[in-house]
C-alpha positions, 0 to 999 in steps of 0.5 A: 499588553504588559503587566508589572511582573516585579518593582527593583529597590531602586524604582526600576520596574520589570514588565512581563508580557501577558501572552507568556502563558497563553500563548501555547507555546513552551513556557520559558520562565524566569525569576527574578532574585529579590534579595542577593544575602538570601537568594530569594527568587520572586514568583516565576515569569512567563513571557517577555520582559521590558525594564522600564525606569521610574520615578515617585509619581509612577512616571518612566524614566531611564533605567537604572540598573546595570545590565550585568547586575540584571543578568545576575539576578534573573534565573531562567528555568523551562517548563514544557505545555 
């Protein structure tokens, strides 16, 4: 089961698996950069997670972020249980 774990200004939408933090494994989190000016990271993710492209009426679509754009925005820390 996946939940929106963060929405991209251009529609993408990044889902985080819900067994991320339940699982009772090491907790890798990550955190995605909401604004490139001010590096502002959103609320840390545990668990994988799916970038799913999307349209106005909710619907799934290819994604439009580049890779390497999306491997710059996403910063990865460790927690241990």
């Amino acid at each position: 089961m996946f939940t929106t774990g963060f929405r991209l200004e251009n529609g993408d939408v990044l889902y985080v698996d819900d067994m991320g933090l339940i699982d009772g494994k090491k907790k890798d989190f990550f955190a995605v950069l909401e604004d490139e000016d001010s590096y502002t990271l959103c609320n840390p993710l545990a668990g994988r997670g799916l970038l799913v492209g999307s349209n106005a009426q909710g619907g799934d679509e290819d994604v439009r972020t580049n890779i390497l754009d999306l491997a710059l925005m996403v910063k990865f820390t460790e927690e241990s249980t």
